[in-house]
C-alpha positions as CSV (number, residue, x, y, z in Angstrom):
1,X,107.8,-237.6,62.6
2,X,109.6,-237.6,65.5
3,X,107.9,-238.8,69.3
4,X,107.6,-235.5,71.5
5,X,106.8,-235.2,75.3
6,X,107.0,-232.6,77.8
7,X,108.8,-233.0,80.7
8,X,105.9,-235.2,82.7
9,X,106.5,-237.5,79.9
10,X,103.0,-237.6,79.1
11,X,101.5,-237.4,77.0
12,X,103.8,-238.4,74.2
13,X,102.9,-237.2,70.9
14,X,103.8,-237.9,67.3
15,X,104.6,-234.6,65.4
16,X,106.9,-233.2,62.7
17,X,109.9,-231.4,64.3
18,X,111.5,-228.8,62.6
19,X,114.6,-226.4,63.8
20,X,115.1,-223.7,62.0
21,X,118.2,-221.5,61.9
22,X,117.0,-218.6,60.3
23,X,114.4,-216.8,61.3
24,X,113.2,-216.3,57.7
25,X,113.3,-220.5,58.3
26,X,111.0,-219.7,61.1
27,X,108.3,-218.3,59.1
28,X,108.2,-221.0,56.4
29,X,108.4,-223.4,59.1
30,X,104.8,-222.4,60.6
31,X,102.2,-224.1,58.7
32,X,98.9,-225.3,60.1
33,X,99.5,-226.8,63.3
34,X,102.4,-225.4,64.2
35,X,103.8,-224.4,67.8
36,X,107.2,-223.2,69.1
37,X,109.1,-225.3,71.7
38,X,111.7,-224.2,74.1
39,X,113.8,-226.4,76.3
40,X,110.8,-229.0,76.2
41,X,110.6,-228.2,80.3
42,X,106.5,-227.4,80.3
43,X,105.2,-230.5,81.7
44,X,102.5,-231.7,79.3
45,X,101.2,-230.8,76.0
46,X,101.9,-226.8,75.8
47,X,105.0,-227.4,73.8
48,X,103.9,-229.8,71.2
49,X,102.5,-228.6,67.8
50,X,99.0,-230.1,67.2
51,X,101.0,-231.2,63.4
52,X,104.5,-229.5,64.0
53,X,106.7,-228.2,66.5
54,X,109.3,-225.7,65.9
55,X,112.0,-226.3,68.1
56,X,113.9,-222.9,68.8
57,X,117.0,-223.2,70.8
58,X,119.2,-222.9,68.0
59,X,118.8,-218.8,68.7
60,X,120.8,-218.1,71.2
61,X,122.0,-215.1,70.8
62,X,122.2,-212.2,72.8
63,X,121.9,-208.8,71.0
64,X,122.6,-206.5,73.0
65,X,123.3,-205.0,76.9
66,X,122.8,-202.1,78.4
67,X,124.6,-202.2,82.2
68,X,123.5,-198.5,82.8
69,X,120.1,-199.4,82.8
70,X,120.3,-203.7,82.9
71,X,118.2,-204.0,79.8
72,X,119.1,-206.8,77.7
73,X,118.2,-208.2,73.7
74,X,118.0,-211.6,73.0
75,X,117.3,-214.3,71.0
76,X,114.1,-216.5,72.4
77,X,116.0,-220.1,72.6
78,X,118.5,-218.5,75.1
79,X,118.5,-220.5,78.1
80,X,117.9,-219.0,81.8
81,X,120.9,-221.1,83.0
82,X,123.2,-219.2,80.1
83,X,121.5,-215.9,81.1
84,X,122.6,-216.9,84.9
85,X,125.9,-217.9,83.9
86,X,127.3,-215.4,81.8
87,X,125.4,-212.0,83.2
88,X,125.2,-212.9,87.0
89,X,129.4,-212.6,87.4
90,X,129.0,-209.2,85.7
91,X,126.3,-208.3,88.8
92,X,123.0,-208.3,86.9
93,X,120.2,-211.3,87.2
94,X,116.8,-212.0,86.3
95,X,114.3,-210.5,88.5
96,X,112.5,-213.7,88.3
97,X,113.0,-217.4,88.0
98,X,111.3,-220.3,87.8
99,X,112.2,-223.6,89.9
100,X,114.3,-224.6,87.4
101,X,117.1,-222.6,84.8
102,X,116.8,-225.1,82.4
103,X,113.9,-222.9,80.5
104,X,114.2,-221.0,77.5
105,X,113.6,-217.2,77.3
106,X,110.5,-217.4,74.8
107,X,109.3,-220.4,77.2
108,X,109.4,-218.4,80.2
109,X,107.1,-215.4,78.5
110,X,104.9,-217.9,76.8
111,X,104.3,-219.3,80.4
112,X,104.7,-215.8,82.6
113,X,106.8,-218.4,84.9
114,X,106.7,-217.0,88.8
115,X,108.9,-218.0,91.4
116,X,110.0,-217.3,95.0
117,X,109.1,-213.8,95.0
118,X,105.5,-213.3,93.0
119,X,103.7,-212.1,96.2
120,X,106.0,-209.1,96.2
121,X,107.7,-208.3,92.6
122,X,105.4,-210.3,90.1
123,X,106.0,-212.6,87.8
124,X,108.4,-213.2,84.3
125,X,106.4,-210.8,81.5
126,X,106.7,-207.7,84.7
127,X,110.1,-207.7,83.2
128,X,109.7,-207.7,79.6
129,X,109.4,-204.7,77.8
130,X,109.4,-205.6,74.5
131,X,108.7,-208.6,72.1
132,X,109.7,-209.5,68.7
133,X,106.6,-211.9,67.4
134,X,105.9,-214.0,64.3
135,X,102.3,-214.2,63.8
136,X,100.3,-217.0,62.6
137,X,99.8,-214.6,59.2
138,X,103.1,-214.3,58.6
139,X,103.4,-210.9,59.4
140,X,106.5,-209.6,62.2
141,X,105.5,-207.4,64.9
142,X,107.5,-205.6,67.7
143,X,104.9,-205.8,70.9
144,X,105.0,-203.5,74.0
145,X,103.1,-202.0,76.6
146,X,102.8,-199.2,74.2
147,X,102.9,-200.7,70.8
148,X,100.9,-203.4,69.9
149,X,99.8,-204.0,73.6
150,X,96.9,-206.7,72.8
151,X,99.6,-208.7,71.5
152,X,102.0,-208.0,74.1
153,X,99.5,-208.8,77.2
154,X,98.1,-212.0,75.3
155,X,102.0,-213.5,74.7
156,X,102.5,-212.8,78.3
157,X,101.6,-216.3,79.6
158,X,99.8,-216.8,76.4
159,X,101.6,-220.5,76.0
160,X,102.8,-219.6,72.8
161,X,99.5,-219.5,70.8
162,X,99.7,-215.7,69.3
163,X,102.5,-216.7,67.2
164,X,106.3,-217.3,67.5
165,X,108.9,-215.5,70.1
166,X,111.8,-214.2,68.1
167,X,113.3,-211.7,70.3
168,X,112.6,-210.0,73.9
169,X,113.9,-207.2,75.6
170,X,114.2,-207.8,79.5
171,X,115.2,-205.9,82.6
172,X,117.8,-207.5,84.8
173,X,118.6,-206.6,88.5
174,X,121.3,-205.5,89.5
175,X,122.8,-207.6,92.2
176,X,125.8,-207.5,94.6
177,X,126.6,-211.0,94.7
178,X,125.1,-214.6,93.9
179,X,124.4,-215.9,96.9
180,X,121.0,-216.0,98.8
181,X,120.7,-214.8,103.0
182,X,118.5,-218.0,104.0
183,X,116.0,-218.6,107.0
184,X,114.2,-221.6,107.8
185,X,110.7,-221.4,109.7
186,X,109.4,-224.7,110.9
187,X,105.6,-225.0,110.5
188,X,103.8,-227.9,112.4
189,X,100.9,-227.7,110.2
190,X,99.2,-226.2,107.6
191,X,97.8,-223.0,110.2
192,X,101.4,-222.5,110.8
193,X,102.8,-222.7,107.5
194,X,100.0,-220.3,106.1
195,X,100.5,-217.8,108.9
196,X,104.4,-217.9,108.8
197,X,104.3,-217.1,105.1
198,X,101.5,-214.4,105.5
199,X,103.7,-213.1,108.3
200,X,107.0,-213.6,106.1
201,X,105.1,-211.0,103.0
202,X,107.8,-208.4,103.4
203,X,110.7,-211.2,102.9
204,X,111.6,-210.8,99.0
205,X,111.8,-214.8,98.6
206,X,109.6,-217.2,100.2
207,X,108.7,-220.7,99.8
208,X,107.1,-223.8,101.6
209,X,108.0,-227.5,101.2
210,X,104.8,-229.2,102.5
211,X,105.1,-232.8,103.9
212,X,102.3,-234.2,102.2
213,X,102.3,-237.8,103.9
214,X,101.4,-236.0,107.5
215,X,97.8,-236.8,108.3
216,X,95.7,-235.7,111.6
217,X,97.3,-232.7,114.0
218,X,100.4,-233.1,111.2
219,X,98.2,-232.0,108.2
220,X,100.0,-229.9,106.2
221,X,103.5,-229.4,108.5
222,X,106.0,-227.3,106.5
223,X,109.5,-225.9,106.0
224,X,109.2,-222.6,105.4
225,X,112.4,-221.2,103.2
226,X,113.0,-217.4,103.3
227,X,115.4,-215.6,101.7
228,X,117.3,-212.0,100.3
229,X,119.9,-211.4,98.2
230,X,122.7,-211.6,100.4
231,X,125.4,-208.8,100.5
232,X,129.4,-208.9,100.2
233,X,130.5,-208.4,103.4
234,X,128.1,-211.6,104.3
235,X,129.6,-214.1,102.7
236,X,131.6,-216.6,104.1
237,X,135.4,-216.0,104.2
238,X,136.9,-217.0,100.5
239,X,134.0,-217.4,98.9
240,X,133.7,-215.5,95.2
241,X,130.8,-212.9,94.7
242,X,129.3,-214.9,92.5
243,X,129.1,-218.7,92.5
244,X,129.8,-221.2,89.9
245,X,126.6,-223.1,88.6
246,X,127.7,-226.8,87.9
247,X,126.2,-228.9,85.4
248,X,123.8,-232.2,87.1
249,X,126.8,-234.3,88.1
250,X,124.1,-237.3,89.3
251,X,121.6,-238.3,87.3
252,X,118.7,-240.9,87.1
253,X,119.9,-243.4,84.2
254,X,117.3,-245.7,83.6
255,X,113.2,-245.3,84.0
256,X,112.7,-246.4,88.4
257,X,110.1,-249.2,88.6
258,X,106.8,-248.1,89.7
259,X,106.9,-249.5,93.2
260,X,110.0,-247.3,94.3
261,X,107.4,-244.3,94.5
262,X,104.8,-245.4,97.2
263,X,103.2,-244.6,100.4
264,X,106.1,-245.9,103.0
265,X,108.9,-244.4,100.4
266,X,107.6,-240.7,101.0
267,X,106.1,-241.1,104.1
268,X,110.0,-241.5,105.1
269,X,111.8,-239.7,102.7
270,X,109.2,-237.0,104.1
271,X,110.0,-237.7,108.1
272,X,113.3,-237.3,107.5
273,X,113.8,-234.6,105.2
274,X,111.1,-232.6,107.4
275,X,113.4,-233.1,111.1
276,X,116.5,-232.4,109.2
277,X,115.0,-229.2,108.1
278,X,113.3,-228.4,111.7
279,X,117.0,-228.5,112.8
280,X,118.2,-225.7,111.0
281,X,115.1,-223.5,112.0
282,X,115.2,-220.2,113.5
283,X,118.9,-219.7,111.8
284,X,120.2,-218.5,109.0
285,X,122.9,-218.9,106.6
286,X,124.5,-217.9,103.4
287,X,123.8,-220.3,100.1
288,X,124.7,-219.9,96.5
289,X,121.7,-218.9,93.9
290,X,121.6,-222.5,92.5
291,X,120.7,-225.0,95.2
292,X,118.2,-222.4,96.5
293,X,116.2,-221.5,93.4
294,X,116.9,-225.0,91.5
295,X,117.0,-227.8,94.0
296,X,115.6,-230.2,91.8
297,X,118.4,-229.4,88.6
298,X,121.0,-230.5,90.7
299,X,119.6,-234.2,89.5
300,X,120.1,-234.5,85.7
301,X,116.6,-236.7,84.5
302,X,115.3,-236.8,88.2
303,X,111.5,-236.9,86.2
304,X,112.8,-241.0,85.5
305,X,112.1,-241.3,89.1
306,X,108.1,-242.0,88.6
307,X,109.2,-244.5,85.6
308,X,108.2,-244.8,82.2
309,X,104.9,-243.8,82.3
310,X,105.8,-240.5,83.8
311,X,104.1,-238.5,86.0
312,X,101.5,-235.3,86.4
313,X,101.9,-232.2,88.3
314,X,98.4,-230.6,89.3
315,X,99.5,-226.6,90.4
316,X,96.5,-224.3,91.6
317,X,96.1,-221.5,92.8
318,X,93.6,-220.2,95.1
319,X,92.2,-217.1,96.0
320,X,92.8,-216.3,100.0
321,X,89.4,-215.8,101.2
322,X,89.2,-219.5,102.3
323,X,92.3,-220.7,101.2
324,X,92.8,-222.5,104.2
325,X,89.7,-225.0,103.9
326,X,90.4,-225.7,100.5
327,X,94.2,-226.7,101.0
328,X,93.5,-228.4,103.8
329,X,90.5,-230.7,102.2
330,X,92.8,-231.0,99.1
331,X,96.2,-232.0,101.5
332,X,93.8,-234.9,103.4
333,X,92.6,-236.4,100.5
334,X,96.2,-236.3,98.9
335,X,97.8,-237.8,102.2
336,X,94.9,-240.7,102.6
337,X,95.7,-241.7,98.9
338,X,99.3,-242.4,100.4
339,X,101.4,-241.5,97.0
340,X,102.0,-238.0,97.4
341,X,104.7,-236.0,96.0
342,X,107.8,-236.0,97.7
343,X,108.9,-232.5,96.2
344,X,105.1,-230.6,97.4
345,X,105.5,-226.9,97.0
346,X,103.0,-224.0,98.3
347,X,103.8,-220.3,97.9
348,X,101.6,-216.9,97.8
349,X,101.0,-215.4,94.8
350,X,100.3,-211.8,93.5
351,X,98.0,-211.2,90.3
352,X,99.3,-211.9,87.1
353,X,100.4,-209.6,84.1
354,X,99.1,-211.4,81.2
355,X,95.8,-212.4,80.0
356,X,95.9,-215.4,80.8
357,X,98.7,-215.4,83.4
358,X,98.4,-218.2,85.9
359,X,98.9,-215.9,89.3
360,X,96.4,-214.7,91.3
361,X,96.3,-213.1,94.8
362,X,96.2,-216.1,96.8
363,X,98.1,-219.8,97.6
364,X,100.0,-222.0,94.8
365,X,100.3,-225.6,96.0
366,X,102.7,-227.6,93.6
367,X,102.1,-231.5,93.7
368,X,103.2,-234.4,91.7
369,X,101.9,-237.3,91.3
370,X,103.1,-240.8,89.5
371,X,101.2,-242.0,86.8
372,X,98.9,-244.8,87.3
373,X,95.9,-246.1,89.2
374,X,92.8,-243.7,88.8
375,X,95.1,-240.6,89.0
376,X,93.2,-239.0,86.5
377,X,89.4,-239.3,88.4
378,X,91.2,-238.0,91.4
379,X,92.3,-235.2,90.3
380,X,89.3,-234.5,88.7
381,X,88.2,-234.4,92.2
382,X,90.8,-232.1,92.5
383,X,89.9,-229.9,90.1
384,X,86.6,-229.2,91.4
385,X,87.6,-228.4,94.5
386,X,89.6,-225.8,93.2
387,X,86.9,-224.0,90.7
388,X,84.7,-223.9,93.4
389,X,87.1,-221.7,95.6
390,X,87.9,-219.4,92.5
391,X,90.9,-221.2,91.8
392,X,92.3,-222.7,88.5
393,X,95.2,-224.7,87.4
394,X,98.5,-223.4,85.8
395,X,98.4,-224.4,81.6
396,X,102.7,-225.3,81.9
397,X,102.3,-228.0,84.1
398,X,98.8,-229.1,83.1
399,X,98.3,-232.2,80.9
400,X,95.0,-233.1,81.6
401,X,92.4,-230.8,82.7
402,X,89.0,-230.4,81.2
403,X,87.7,-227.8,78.8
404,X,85.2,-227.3,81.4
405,X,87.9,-226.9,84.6
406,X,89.9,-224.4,82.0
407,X,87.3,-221.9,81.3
408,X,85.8,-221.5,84.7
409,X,89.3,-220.8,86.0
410,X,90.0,-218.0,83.2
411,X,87.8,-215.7,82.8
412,X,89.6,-213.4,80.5
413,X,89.5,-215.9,78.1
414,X,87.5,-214.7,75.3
415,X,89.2,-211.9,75.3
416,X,92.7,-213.9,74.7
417,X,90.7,-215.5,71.4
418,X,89.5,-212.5,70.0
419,X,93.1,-211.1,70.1
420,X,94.3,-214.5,68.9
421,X,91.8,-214.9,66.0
422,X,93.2,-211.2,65.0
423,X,96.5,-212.0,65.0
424,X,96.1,-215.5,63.1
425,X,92.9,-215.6,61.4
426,X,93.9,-218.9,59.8
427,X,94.3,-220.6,62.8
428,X,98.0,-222.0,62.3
429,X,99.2,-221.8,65.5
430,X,97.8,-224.9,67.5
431,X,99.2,-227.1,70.5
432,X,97.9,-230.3,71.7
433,X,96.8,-228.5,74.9
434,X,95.2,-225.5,72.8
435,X,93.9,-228.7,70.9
436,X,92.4,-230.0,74.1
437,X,91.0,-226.6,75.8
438,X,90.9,-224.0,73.0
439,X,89.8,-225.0,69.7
C-alpha cells in the first residue's frame, strides 16, 4: 500500500499501486476498485483507485504516424510534453493543450482537457478518433464515433470510469513553426476583461489572468493574453522554427510555511505582476509555445508553495446569460477573504464533446486556494452560487464537491451510468471521487 495524492495534494489516500508492463498485465491488474492513473496531474481524487490504482506511464509508445494526414497511434502513458517534443520539430502539434504538458494521453481523454482555444476549436476528445479500452468485464474494445460510440462519448471526459485507455488515435495540426504571435489587452475590471475576450472570439488563443486581490472600481481587472500560431517569416532573426522545451530548471524544494501565502503576499505579487503586464499592452510579440501555454511548468513542484497540506482548485463554468453577476459576486467574496490565488484564470468556453465533458458555452474562472481555515464551507458558498447560474465545477480539479453540487451541474449523468453499468456490470472500475459522487 503505497500513499497516493493528486496534484492538490489532498486528499492523500492509501491504495495498492500496481504498474503493469503488459497490457495482458493490465487486465489482471483491474480488480474491484481499480482506476488508471496518468502523470498523477488531476488535482484531487480522479486518479486514485477506490482499492487500486493502475499506474500507466510505463506505455509509451507511439504506434504509428501518418504526416499526410497528422493522425497518430499511441500508447495511453505517453506524455503531452514527449508528444510536444518529438512531433512539434517535424511541424505537427496537438490541436489542444491543457495549462500544463506534464499530462498523459489517456489523462487528457479521461478528462476532455480544454485550453486557450475551447471557445473556437473545442476541446481534447474533438481530436480523437479512435480508442482502444479495457472494460471493467474484461473484455477489449476499439471505440469511435462510429463503432462503439456510447463508449467513445462516455470516455471522452469520462475520468476514467468506463474502463482502462490502452491506445488512442489523435489528429495533430500541422504547424509552421513553435512559436506563438502574442497580444496583451489590459482590462481595468471585470466589464473590460469580459468584453475584451467576447470582442477577442475570432483570436484562435485567448486567456485572462484575473487580479483577484482588486476590490471596489478594481474588481476583477485583467490581463488579457491573445495569441496565433505565429509564421516563419515572423520570428525573430536566428531563432529556430521550433523551440526547445527545457526541463523545470527552478523548483520549490521543501513544503513553504503557510504564512508565505496571505493577503499582503498576493495583494503585491498581484500589483506588480498586473502593471508589468499593462506595460506590454496594446503590443505584440513573438514567444515560444512553452512559456505561453505552460507558464506554471517552468517551476518544477511549484504546488509546495501552499505547504504541506496542499491546496484546492475550485474551476466553474458558467453559462453567459448572467455570467457577469455571478463572477463578479464570486470575485468580491474571493477578494474580501484576502487569500486568493495568485495564478486566477478566466476563459470562454464552447460546449463539450463528451458526456460528461466539463465545457459549456460560457465563462471558466480557474482559482486556487491554500488549504486551511473554513476553505471548505466557503466554497460550498461557492458552489451554490454556481448551480444556481447553470454552472458546475470541472471533476479534474475537484476534490471536494458534494453529490448534490455534482448532479445538478450534469445533467447527462444518468445517461453516463447506464453506459457505464453496461460496460462493467460488476462495478470494478471505482475512484475515490467516483466513490464520493457516483456510487
Amino acid at each position: 500500500m503505497t500513499l497516493v495524492s493528486g496534484w492538490g495534494r489532498f486528499p492523500v489516500v492509501d491504495s495498492e499501486v500496481l504498474r503493469p508492463r503488459s497490457f495482458a498485465a493490465v487486465g489482471e491488474a483491474v480488480s474491484a476498485g481499480s482506476i488508471a492513473r496518468g502523470n498523477g496531474r488531476a488535482y484531487g481524487d480522479a486518479a486514485i483507485g477506490a482499492l487500486r490504482t493502475v499506474t500507466m506511464t510505463g506505455f509509451d509508445r507511439v504506434r504509428s504516424f501518418d504526416p499526410a494526414s497528422g493522425r497518430i497511434r499511441l500508447e495511453a502513458g505517453v506524455l503531452l510534453s514527449d508528444l510536444i517534443d518529438t512531433f512539434g520539430p517535424r511541424g505537427f502539434l496537438p490541436f489542444v493543450v491543457p495549462g500544463t504538458r506534464f499530462v498523459s494521453i489517456g489523462g487528457a481523454i479521461a478528462a476532455d482537457v480544454h485550453g486557450k482555444n475551447h471557445h473556437c476549436e473545442g476541446g481534447f476528445g474533438r481530436y480523437v478518433d479512435s480508442i482502444l479500452l479495457r472494460t471493467g468485464q474484461g473484455e477489449t474494445i476499439e471505440a469511435s464515433r462510429e463503432q462503439n460510440s456510447d463508449a467513445f462519448f462516455a470516455t471522452i471526459g469520462g475520468m476514467g470510469l468506463t474502463g482502462i485507455i490502452l491506445e488512442a488515435t489523435l489528429r495533430l495540426r500541422q504547424v509552421e513553426t513553435g512559436w506563438i504571435r502574442e497580444r496583451v489587452i489590459s482590462a481595468s475590471d471585470l466589464d473590460a476583461a469580459m468584453r475584451a475576450l467576447e470582442m477577442s472570439d475570432s483570436a484562435t488563443y485567448s486567456v485572462a489572468w484575473i487580479d483577484c486581490a482588486a476590490r471596489g472600481r478594481d474588481l476583477g481587472r485583467s490581463l488579457i493574453y491573445l495569441g496565433e500560431q505565429a509564421a516563419r517569416d515572423e520570428l525573430p532573426a536566428g531563432a529556430a522554427a521550433f523551440p526547445v522545451g527545457k526541463d523545470p530548471g527552478l523548483g520549490v524544494p521543501v513544503d513553504l510555511p503557510s504564512m508565505t501565502l496571505n493577503r499582503f503576499s498576493i495583494r503585491a505579487f498581484n500589483e506588480l505582476y498586473y502593471r508589468m503586464g499593462a506595460r506590454r499592452a496594446g503590443g505584440g510579440r513573438v514567444v515560444s509555445l512553452y512559456p505561453y501555454f505552460f507558464p506554471l511548468d517552468s517551476l518544477k513542484d511549484w504546488n509546495r508553495i501552499y505547504g504541506k497540506r496542499g491546496f484546492l482548485q475550485h474551476q466553474c463554468v458558467v453559462p453567459e446569460t448572467g455570467a457577469r453577476d455571478v463572477l463578479g459576486d464570486l470575485l468580491d467574496r474571493v477578494a474580501r477573504r484576502g487569500d486568493a490565488s495568485f495564478l486566477a484564470v478566466l476563459k470562454r468556453l464552447g460546449q463539450g464533446d463528451g458526456i460528461l465533458s466539463f465545457p459549456l458555452p460560457g465563462y471558466t474562472l480557474a482559482l486556487d486556494f491554500p488549504l486551511r481555515g473554513d476553505i471548505l464551507n466557503f466554497l460550498d458558498e461557492i458552489d451554490r452560487l454556481v448551480v444556481a447560474a447553470g454552472g458546475r465545477l470541472y471533476l479534474a480539479k475537484d476534490a471536494r464537491q458534494s453529490r448534490a453540487t455534482f448532479a445538478a451541474g450534469y445533467p447527462a449523468l444518468s445517461r453516463f451510468n447506464a453506459i457505464r453499468k453496461s460496460l462493467d456490470p460488476a462495478g470494478n472500475i471505482r475512484s475515490k471521487l467516483s466513490q464520493r459522487l457516483f456510487d
